[in-house]
C-alpha positions as CSV (number, residue, x, y, z in Angstrom):
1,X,-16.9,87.3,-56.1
2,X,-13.5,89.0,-56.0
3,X,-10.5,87.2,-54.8
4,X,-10.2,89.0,-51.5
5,X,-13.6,88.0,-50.6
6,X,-13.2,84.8,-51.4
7,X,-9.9,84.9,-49.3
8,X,-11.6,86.6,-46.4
9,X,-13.8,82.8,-46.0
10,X,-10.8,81.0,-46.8
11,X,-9.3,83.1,-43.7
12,X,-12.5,82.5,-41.6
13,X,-12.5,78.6,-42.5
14,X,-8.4,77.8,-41.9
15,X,-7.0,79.8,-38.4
16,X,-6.1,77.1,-37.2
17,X,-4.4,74.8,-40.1
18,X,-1.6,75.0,-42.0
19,X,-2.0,76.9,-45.5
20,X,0.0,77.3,-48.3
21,X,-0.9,80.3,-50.5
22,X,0.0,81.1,-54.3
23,X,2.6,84.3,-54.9
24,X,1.5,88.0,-55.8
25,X,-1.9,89.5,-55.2
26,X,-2.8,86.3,-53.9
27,X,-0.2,86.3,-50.8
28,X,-1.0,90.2,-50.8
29,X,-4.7,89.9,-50.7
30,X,-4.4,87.0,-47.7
31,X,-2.4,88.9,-45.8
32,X,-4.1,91.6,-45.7
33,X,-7.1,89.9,-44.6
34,X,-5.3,88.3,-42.1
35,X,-1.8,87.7,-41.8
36,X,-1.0,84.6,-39.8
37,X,1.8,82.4,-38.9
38,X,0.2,79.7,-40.3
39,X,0.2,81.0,-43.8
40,X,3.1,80.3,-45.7
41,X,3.2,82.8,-48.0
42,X,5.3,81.6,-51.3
43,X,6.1,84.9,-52.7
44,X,8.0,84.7,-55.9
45,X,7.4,80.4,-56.4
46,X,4.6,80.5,-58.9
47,X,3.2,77.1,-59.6
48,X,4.3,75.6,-56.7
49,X,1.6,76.1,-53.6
50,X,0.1,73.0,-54.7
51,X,3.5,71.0,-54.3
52,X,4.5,72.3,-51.1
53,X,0.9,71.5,-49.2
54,X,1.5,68.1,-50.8
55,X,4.7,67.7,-49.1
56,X,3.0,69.0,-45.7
57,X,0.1,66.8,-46.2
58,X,2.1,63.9,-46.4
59,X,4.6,65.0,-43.7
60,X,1.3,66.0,-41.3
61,X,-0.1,62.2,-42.5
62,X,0.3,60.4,-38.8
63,X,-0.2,63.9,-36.9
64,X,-2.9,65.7,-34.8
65,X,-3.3,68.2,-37.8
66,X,-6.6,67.7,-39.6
67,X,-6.0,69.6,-42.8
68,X,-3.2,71.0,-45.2
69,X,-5.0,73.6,-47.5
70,X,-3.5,75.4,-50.4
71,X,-4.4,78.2,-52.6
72,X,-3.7,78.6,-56.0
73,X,-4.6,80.3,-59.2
74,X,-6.0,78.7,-62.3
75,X,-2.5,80.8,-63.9
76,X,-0.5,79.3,-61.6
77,X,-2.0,75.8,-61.7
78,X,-1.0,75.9,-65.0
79,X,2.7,76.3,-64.7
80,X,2.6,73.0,-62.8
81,X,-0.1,71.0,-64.0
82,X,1.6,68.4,-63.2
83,X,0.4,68.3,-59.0
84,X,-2.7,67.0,-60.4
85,X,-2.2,63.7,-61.1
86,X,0.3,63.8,-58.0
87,X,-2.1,64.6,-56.2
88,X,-4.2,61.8,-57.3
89,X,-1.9,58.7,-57.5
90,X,-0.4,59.8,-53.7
91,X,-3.8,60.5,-52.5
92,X,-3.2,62.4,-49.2
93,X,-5.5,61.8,-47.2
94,X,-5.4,65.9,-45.5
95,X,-4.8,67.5,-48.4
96,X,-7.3,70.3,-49.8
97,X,-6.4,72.6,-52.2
98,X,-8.9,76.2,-53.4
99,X,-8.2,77.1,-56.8
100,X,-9.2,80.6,-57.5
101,X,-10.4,80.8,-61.3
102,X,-10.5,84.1,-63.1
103,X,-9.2,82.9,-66.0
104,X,-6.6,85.1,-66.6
105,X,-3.4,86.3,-65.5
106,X,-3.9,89.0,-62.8
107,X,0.0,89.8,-62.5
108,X,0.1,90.2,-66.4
109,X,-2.7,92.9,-67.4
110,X,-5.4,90.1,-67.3
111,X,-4.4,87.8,-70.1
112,X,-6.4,84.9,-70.8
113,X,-5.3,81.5,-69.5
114,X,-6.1,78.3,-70.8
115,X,-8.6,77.9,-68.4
116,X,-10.7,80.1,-69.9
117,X,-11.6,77.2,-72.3
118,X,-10.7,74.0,-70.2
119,X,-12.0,73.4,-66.9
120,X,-9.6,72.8,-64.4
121,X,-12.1,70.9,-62.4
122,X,-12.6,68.0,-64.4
123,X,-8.9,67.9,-65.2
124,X,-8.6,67.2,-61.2
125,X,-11.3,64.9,-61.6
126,X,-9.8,62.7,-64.2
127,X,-6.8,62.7,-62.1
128,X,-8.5,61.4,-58.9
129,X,-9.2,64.3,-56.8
130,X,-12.8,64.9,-55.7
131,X,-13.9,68.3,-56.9
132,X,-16.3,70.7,-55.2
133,X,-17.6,74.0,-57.1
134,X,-18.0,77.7,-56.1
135,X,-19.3,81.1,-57.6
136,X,-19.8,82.8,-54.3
137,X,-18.8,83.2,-50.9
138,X,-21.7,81.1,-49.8
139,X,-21.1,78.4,-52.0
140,X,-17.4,78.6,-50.8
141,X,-17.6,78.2,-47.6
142,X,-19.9,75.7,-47.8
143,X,-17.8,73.6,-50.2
144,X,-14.7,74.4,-48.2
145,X,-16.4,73.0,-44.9
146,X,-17.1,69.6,-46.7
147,X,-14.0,69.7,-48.4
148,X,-12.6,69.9,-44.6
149,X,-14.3,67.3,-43.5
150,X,-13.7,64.6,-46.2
151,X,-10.5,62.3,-47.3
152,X,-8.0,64.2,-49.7
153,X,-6.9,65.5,-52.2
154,X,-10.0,67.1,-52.1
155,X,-9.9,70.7,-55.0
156,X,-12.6,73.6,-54.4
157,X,-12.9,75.2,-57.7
158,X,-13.8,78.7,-57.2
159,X,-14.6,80.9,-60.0
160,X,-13.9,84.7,-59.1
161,X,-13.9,88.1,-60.8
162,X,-11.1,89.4,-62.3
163,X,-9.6,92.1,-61.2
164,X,-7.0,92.9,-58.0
165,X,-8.0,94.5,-54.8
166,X,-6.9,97.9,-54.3
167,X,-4.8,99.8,-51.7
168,X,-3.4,96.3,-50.3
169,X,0.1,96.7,-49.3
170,X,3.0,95.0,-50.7
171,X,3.7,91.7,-49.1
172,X,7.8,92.7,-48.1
173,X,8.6,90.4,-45.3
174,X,11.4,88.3,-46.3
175,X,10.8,84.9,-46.8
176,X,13.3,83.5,-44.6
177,X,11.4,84.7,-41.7
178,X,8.2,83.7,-43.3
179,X,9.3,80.3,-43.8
180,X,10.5,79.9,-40.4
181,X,7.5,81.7,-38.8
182,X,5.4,79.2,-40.2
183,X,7.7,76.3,-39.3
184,X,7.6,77.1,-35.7
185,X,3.8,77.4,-35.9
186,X,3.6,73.6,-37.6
187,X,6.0,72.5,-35.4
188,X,3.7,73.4,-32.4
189,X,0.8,72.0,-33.9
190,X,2.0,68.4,-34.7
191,X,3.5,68.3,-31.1
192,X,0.0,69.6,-29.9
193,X,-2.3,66.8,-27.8
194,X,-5.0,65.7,-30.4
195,X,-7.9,67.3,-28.1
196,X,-6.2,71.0,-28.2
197,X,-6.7,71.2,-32.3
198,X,-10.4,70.4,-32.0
């Protein structure tokens, strides 16, 4: 599975909550899938998509929105490792969090990343996240619908092809107005009746 098929069930799985996506071909790939205002797209921030959905999913805690979910790269895990065992001593609650897994570093002619010998999923694990795995889109989506539906943190590890999709445009929107697009979209959400987010 390539990453913008695996982003295309992310899409399909998350219209209508908040997510949080990785920068590069990750924000590139997503949007051109299906650009959204509620994707926050964090362009040059590598490392931090994890963080940031952690701060929503603890801000979101006592709202009508079911589900935070962030996207993030086994590369870019990896300049932050330290969300992980955030993640698990906070424990919030609506947090999930899809970690695509190539094992390499797709902005950097493919070099390898740690994770092509330590798995990422177990590291969450001993942290105190609950881990769900996926090779394809079937599995994916499968995983991500429990993952939806269970208490956080809550980490999909999703192992992907390497390699870029091609033709996808640059991503050149500037991320003031990104931020703020997506802000007005929470913002709407929280103050939503519980019964219109169903």
């Amino acid at each position: 599975m390539l990453r913008i098929e695996a982003l295309r069930v992310i899409a399909d799985c998350t219209a209508e909550l908040p997510v949080v996506v990785t920068c590069a071909a990750s924000s590139r790939e997503l949007a051109a899938v299906a650009d959204r205002p509620n994707h926050l797209y964090l362009l040059d921030s590598m490392g931090l998509a994890i963080s940031a959905a952690t701060g929503i999913a603890l801000g979101i805690a006592e709202t009508p929105v079911p589900k935070v979910v962030a996207i993030e790269g086994d590369g870019s895990l990896l300049m932050n490792p330290n969300v992980l065992p955030t993640g698990g001593f906070l424990r919030p609650a609506k947090l999930v969090t899809v970690l695509l897994d190539n094992a390499v570093y797709g902005a950097t002619a493919n070099l390898p990343t740690y994770a092509d010998t330590i798995d990422l999923g177990l590291v969450a694990e001993a942290t105190g996240w609950t881990v769900h795995r996926a090779a394809d889109a079937l599995e994916l989506r499968a995983a991500l619908v429990t993952a939806l539906d269970s208490p956080g943190p809550v980490l999909v590890h999703t192992h992907i092809e390497v390699g870029n999709a091609t033709n996808v445009p640059k991503l050149l929107e500037d991320p003031v107005i990104i931020g703020r697009r997506f802000q007005d979209w929470l913002r709407a959400r929280i103050a939503a009746p519980a019964e219109v987010l169903l």
